[in-house]
FINUMI-465891 format. One line per 2 residues: their letters; for each residue x, y, z of C-alpha. Coordinates in steps of 0.001 Angstrom, whole numbers, always signed. Each point is the difference from the previous one (the first is absolute). Layout:
A> X,Y,Z  ...;
This chain:
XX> -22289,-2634,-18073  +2460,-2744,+1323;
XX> -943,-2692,+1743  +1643,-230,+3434;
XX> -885,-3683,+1733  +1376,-1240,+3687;
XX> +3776,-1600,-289  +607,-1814,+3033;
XX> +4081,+35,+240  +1326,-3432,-702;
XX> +3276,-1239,-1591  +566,+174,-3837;
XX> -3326,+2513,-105  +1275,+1438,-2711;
XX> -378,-3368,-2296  -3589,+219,+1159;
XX> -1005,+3032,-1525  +3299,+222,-3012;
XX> -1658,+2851,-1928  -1538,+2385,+2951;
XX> +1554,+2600,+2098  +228,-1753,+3618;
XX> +686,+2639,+2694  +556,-1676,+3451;
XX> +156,+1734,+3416  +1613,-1780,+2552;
XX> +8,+1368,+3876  +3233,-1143,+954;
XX> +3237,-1606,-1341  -1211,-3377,+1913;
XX> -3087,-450,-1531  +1389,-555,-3194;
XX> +2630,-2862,-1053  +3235,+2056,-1961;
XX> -325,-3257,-2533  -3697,+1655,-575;
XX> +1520,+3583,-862  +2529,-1602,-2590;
XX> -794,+1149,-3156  -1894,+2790,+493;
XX> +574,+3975,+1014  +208,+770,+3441;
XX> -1117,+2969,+1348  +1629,+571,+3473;
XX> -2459,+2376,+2203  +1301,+1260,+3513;
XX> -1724,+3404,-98  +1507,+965,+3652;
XX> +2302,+688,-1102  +2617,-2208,-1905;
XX> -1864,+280,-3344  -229,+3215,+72;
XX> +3374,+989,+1102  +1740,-2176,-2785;
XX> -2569,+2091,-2965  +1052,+3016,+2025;
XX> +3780,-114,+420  +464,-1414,-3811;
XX> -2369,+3301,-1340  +2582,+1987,+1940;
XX> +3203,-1724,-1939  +1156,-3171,+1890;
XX> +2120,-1859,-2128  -1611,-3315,+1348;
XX> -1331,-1576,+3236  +848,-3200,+1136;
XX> -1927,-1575,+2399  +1557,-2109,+2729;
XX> -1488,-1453,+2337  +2166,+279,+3153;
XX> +1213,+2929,+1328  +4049,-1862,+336;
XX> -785,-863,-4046  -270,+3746,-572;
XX> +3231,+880,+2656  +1877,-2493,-1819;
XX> -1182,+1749,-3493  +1013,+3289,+583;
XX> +3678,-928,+757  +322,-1166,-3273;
XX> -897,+3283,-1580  +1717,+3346,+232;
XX> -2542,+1350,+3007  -902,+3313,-1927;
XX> -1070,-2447,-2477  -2977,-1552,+1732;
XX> -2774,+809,+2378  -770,-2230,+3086;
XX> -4062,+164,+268  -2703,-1932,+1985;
XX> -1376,-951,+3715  -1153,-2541,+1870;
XX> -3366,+539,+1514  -497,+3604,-1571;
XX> +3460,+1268,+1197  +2952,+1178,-1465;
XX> +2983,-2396,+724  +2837,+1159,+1952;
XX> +3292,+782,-2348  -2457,+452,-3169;
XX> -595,+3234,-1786  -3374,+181,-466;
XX> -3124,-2543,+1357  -2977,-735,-2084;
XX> -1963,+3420,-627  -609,+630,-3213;
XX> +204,+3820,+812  +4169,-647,+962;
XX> +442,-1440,-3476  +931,+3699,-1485;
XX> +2501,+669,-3273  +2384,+1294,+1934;
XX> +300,-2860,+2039  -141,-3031,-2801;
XX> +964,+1498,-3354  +1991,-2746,-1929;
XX> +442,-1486,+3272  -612,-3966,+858;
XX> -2632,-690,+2769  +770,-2803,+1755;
XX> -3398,-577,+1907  -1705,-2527,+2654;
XX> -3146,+160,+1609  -2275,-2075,+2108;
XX> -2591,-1295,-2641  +925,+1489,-3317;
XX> +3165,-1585,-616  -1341,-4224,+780;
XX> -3188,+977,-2201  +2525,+429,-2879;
XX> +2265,-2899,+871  -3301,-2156,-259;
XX> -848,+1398,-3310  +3657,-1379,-1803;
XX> -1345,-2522,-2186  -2155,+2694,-1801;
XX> +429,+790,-3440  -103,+3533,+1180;
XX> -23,+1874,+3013  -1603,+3141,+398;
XX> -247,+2699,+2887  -3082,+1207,+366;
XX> -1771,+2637,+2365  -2158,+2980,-240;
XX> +2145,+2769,-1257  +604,-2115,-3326;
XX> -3258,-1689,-491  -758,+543,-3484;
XX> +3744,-462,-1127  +310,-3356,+1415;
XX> -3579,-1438,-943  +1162,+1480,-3572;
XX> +3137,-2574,+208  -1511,-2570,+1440;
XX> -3174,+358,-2556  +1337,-2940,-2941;
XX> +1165,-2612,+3023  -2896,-2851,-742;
XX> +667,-653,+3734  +118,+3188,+2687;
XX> +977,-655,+3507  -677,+2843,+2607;
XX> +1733,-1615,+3007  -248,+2437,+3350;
XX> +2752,-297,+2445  -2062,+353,+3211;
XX> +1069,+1150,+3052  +2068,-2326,+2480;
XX> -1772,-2942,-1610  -3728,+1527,+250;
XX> -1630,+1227,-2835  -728,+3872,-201;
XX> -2601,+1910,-1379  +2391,+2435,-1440;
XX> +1398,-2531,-2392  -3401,-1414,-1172;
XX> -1389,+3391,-816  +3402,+1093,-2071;
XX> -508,-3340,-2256  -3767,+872,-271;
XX> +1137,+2836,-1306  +2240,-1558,-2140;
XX> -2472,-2384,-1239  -2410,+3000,-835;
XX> +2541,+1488,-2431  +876,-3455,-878;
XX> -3532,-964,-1250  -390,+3424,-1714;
XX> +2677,-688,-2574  -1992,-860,-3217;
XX> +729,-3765,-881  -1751,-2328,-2177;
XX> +570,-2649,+2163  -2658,-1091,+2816;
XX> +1193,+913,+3732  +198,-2279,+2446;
XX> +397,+1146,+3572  +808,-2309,+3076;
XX> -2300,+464,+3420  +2316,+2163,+1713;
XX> +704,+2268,-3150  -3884,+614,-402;
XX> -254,+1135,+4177  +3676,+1913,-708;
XX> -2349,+1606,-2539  -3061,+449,+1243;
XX> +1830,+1562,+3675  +1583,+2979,-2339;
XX> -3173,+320,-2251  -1522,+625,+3319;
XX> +2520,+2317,+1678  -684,+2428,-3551;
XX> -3553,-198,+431  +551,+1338,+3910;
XX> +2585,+2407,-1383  -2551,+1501,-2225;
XX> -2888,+346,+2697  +2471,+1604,+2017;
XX> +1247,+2622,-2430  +3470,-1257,+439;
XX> +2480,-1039,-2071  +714,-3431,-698;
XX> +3558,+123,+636  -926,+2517,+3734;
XX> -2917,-3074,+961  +2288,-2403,-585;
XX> +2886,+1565,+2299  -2864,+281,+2310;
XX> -641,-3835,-28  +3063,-1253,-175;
XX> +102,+1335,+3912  -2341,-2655,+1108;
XX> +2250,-2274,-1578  +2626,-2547,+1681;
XX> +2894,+1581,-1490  -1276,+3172,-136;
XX> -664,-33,+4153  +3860,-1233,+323;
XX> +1009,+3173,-1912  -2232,+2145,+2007;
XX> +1080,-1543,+3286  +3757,+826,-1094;
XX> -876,+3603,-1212  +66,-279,-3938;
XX> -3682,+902,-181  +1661,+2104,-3534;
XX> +1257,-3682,-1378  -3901,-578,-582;
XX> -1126,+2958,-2352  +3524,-352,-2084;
XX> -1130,-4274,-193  -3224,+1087,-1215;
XX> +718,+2346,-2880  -1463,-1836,-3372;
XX> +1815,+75,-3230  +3178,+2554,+1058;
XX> +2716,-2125,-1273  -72,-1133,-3794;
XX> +2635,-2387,+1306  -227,-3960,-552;
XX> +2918,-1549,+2617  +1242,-3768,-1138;
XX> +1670,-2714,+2262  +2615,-1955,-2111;
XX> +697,-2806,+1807  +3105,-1173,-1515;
XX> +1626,+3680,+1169  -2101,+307,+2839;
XX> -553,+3513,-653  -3245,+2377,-421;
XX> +110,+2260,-3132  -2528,+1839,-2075;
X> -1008,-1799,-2749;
């Protein structure tokens, strides 16, 4: 049995405990300095939908994404590139953007759409999550449908950050229970090494252990329960309220996608790793 002890997030943590596997949560971008992430794998989490969509569109044969965060920086992009070439994805406040292709459903992200194709994508929260993770060693995207593949990468990091975009600056429970569930996969990876979780990893944790002992009493599915909570969510209510009530059961599909995405910040581009 490993030992799992209370790791308050502070800078340089992982000099205080050089030999354990540290697994931080962190609620939102601005709770955490960048300088704190350097050094360590990031694992971006914006279950609703960004996340997903990125795991999504690259299991269906994107050449790359490449996140930008304005939707003029993504205009401008696309010029450059012969326009059969490239995809124009994203939305601002859970809508498609006028003179894109697709918005920010995972469901839209089809082979026949993206095969071999660039995606040049923006959203509201996703994309500045990622920009705040840059002086990571490396940065992940994680989210339900590839749970166990990205915990699996992330497993020999000494240092694992989960950091959750939010929503509009809020935290959201939708992000918090997607890195518990990362953080149960994450801690049942056989290591030698004691496991040291910070405060918000262990309630990330104990939220989804919870949510699959409620699954179980209600004969349901984990993956079907979780849809179902995810409504009472604040990003799930904004999909809801805009009529992608489907965006929620495709967000909360566990381990679909053996698919690990990347950010390379020196091409600025998302590829599977």
């Amino acid at each position: 049995m490993r030992a799992v002890t209370s790791l308050v997030t502070k800078p340089h943590t992982p000099d205080r405990f050089p030999h354990s596997l540290n697994v931080s949560v962190h609620n939102l971008p601005r709770l955490v300095s960048d300088c704190d992430l350097a050094g360590g794998t990031v694992i971006v989490v914006d279950l609703l939908r960004a996340s997903t969509t990125i795991c999504v569109a690259l299991g269906a044969g994107a050449e790359c994404v490449i996140p930008l965060l304005e939707v003029e920086h993504a205009l401008a992009m696309a010029s450059h590139f012969d326009r059969d070439a490239v995809i124009l994805g994203g939305e601002r406040h859970g809508t498609m953007i006028k003179g894109f292709d697709l918005g920010n459903s995972p469901l839209e992200y089809l082979p026949e759409r993206v095969w071999e194709r660039k995606l040049l994508f923006t959203t509201t929260n996703g994309t500045r999550a990622l920009l705040h993770a840059r002086m990571a060693r490396h940065v992940l995207i994680g989210a339900a449908v590839n749970r166990a593949a990205i915990a699996a990468a992330a497993h020999g990091s000494p240092h694992v950050h989960l950091l959750c975009a939010g929503t509009d600056g809020d935290i959201t429970g939708e992000d918090i229970l997607a890195a518990g569930a990362i953080v149960s996969e994450l801690v049942s990876l056989p290591t030698d090494k004691p496991l040291n979780l910070n405060l918000e990893a262990q309630e990330a944790l104990r939220q989804w252990k919870a949510l699959i002992t409620s699954a179980r009493s209600l004969g349901l599915s984990v993956s079907e329960h979780f849809a179902s909570e995810l409504q009472d969510t604040p990003g799930g209510k904004n999909l809801l309220a805009i009529g992608h009530g489907p965006d929620l059961m495709a967000c909360a599909q566990l381990d679909t996608l053996d698919v690990v995405p990347e950010w390379n910040r020196n091409t600025g581009r998302i590829t599977l790793r």
